[in-house]
N, C-alpha and C positions, 0 to 999 in steps of 0.2 A: 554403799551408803544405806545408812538404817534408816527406812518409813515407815512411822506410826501413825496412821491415823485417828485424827480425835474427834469423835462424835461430838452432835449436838448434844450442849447441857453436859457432857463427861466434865467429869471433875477433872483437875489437870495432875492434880498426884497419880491420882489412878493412869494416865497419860504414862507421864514419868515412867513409874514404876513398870509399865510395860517393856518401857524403851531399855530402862535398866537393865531387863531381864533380858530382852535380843541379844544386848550387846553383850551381856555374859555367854549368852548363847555361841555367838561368832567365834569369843575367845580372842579377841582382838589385845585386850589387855592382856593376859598371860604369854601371848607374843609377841610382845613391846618387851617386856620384863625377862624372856628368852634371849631376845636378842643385846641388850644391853653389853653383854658380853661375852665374847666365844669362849668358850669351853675344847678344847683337844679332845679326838675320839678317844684317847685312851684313858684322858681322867671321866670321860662321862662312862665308858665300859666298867672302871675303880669306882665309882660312885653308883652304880647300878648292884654291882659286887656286893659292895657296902647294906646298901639295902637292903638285898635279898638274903646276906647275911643277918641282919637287924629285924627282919621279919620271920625267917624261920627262929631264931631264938624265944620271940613273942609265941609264937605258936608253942614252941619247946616248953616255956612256962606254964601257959593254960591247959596242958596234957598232963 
């Protein structure tokens, strides 16, 4: 559980925007959105493929 505490007099956005940031911090959402639905090791090993593919090319360009 996320605890921000809010001083006297803080403004409550500034509040907020703290909490916002923890909670990006935790990464709680990005593992909501992983989990949604399973992926097989062998399409995320093809999709890792894929990418490292996709990034050397970019490199290949800017050379």
């Amino acid at each position: 559980m996320i605890i921000v505490p809010v001083k006297e007099g803080e403004n409550i956005e500034r509040a907020l925007k703290r909490f916002k940031r923890k909670y990006e911090k935790t990464g709680v959402a990005k593992e909501l959105r992983r989990r949604q639905q399973f992926n097989k090791p062998s399409e995320l090993r093809r999709l890792q493929k894929d990418r490292a593919i996709y990034k050397q090319k970019l490199q290949q360009i800017e050379e």
